[in-house]
Structures are given as C-alpha cells and as structure tokens.
C-alpha positions as CSV (number, residue, x, y, z in Angstrom):
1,X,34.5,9.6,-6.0
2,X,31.4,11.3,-5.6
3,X,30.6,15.0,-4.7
4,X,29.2,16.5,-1.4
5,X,25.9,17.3,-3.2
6,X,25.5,13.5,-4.3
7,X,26.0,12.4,-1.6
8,X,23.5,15.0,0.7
9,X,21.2,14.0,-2.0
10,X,21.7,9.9,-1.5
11,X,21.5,10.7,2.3
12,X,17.9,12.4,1.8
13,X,16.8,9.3,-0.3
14,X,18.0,7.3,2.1
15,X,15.7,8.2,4.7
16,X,12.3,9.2,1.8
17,X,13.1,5.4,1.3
18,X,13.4,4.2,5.4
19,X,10.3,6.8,5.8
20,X,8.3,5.4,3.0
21,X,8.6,1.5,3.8
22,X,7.5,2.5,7.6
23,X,4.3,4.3,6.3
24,X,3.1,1.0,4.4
25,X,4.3,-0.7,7.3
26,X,7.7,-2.7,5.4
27,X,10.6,-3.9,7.2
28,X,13.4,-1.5,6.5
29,X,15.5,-3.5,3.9
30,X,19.2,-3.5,5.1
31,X,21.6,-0.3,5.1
32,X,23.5,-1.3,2.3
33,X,20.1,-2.3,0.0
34,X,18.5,1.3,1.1
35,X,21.9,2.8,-0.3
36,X,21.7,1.0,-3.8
37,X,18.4,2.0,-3.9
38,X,19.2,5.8,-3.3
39,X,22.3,5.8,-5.7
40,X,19.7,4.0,-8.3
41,X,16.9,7.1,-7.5
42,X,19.5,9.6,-7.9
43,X,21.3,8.8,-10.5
44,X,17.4,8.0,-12.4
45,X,16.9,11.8,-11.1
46,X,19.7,13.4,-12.5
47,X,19.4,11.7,-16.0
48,X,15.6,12.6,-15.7
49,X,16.3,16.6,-14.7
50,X,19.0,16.5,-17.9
51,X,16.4,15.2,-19.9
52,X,13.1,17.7,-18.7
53,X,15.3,20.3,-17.1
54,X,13.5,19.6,-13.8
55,X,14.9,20.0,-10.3
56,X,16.5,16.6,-9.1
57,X,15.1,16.4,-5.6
58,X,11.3,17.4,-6.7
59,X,12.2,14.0,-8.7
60,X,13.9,12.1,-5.9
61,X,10.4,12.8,-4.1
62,X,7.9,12.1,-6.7
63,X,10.5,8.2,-6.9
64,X,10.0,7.5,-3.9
65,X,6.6,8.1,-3.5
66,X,6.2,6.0,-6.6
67,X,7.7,3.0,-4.6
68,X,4.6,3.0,-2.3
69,X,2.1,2.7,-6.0
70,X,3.8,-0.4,-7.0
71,X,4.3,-2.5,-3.7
C-alpha cells in the first residue's frame, strides 16, 4: 500500500506528464499509461534523491521535462 505522500507525489507527475505531452502537442496517452509512467518517475526520483540527497520533486520536474528532450 502506498503512502499519502507517494501518492500526492504520483498525482503531481501525473499531470507534469498530461502538461508536458500538450506543450509538444502529444495525444495524452491513456490514464492508466500516465500512472505507470508517474510510479516509474517517482520511484526513479526517490532512488535518485537516496543516492545525491536531492529533493524528490525538484527531480520529478527536471524527469519530466527530460521527456520532452527525447521525443
């Protein structure tokens, strides 16, 4: 079971990702894609902030934004 503050912080990817796909003018992939994707980014930005000791969500923003650099 996961924890209130996962899950605010999979909610919050959620819509960087649904935000990011309508800047470079995407179709929205389907609800339960964007939620894989957000676990996937969150769980990357924990491991990453264990590793660096960096906040998670300045992480979860810098991922998504990444997206946009490889599509």
């Amino acid at each position: 079971m996961k924890g209130f503050i996962r899950r605010q912080e999979e909610r919050l990817a959620i819509r960087l990702l649904a935000w990011q796909y309508q800047r470079m003018n995407l179709p929205i992939p389907v609800m339960s894609e964007l939620e894989a994707q957000a676990a996937k980014l969150v769980s990357d930005a924990h491991r990453i902030a264990g590793e660096r000791g960096r906040n998670v969500m300045s992480i979860i923003k810098e991922m998504v934004a990444e997206i946009k650099n490889k599509t």
